[in-house]
C-alpha positions as CSV (number, residue, x, y, z in Angstrom):
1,X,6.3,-21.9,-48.0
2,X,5.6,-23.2,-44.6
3,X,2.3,-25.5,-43.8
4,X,1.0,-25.9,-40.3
5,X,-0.5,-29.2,-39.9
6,X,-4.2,-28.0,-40.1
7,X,-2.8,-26.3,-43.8
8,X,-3.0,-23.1,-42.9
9,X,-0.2,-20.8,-44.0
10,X,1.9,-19.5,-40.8
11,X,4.8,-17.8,-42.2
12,X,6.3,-15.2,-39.6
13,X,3.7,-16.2,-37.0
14,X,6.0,-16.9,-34.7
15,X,7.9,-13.4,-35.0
16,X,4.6,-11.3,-34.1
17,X,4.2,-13.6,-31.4
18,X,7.7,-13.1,-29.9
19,X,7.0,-9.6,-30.2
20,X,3.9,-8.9,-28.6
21,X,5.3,-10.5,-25.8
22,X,8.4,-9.3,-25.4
23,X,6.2,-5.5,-25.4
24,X,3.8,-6.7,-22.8
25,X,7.1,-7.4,-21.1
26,X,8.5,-4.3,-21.5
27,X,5.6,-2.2,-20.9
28,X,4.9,-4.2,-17.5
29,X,8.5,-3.7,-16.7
30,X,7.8,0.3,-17.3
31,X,4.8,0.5,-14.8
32,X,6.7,-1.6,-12.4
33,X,9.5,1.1,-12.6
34,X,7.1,4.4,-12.4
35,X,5.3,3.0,-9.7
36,X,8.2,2.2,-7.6
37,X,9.9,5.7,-8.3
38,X,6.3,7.3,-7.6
39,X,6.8,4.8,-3.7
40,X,10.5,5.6,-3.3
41,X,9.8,9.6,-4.2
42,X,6.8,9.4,-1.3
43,X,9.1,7.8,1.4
44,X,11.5,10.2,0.6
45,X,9.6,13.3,0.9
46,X,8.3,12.2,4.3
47,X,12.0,11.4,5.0
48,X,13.0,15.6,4.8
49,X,10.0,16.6,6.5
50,X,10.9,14.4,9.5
51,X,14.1,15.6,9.5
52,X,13.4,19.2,8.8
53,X,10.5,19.2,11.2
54,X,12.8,17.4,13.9
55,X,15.8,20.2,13.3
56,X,13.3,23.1,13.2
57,X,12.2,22.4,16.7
58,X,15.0,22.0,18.2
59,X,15.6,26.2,17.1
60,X,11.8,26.7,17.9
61,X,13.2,28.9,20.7
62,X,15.3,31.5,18.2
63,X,12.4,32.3,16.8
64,X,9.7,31.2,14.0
65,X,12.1,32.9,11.5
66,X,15.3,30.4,13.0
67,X,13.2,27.7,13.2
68,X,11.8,27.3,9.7
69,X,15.3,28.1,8.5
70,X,16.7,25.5,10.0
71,X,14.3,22.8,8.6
72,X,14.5,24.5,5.1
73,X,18.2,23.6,5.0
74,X,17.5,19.8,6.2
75,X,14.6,19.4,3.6
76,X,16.7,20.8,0.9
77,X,19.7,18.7,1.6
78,X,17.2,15.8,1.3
79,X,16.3,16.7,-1.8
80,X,13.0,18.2,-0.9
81,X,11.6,21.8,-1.1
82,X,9.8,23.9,1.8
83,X,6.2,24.5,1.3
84,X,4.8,25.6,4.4
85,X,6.6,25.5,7.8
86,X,4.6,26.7,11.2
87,X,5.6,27.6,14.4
88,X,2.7,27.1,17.2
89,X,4.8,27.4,20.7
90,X,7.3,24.4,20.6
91,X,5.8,22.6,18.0
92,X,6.7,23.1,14.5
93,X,4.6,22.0,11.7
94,X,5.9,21.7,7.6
95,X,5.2,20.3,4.8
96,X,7.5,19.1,2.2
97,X,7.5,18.1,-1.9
98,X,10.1,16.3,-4.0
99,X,9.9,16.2,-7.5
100,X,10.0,12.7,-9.6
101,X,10.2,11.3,-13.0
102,X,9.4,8.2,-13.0
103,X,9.6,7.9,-16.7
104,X,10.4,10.4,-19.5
105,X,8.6,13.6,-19.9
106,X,5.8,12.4,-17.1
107,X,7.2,14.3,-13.5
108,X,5.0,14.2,-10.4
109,X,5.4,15.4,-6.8
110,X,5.3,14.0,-4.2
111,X,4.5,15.5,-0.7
112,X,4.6,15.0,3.1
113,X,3.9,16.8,6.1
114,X,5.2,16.3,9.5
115,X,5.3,17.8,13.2
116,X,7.8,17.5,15.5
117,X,8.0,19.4,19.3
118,X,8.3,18.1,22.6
119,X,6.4,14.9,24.3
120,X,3.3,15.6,25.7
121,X,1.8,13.9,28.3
C-alpha cells in the first residue's frame, strides 16, 4: 500500500485524475466540433442561396416558374433545399436550408436567404 507524504492513502488517485481530464478533453473537443459544423453548415447555406438566387435572375425573364427552377437546381447541387423562392420584376428573392449533424443523433438546419437582380441606382 502506497503512502502520500501527509499519510493519507492515495492508491489509484492518479488514474481518476488522468481520467477526468482526458473527458473534459474530449468533451471540449466535441463542442469544438458541433459548433464548427453548426458555422460551416451556415456559410454553406448562404453559399446556395447566393448562387441559386444569382442563377434565378439571370432566367427572371422566362418566367417566375423558369426562374425559381433554375435556382432550385443550383441550391440543390449545393447541398441545400428550396424553401421559398420569389419573383418581384427582376429581382428574385429565396431562401435556402441545409441539414447538419454536428454530432450523433442531434441534426439542425441551417438557413439563409438571399436576393439577387440587377444594380439599382
Amino acid at each position: 500500500m502506497t503512502r502520500s507524504v501527509f499519510g493519507h492513502n492515495d492508491r489509484g488517485s492518479a488514474s481518476l485524475w488522468l481520467l477526468a481530464v482526458g473527458l473534459t478533453l474530449v468533451m471540449a473537443g466535441m463542442a469544438g466540433a458541433s459548433v464548427g459544423a453548426a458555422r460551416v453548415a451556415k456559410h454553406r447555406a448562404r453559399v446556395a442561396a447566393d448562387f441559386g438566387a444569382l442563377a434565378g435572375a439571370a432566367r427572371t425573364l422566362d418566367g417566375p416558374a423558369a426562374a425559381c427552377a433554375r435556382a432550385a437546381e443550383l441550391v440543390d447541387v449545393n447541398g441545400g433545399r428550396m424553401l421559398d423562392c420569389t419573383v418581384d420584376g427582376l429581382d428574385l428573392q429565396l431562401v435556402a436550408e441545409i441539414a447538419v449533424t454536428p454530432l450523433p443523433g442531434l441534426t439542425r438546419v441551417a438557413r439563409a436567404s438571399a436576393r439577387a437582380g440587377p444594380a439599382r441606382g
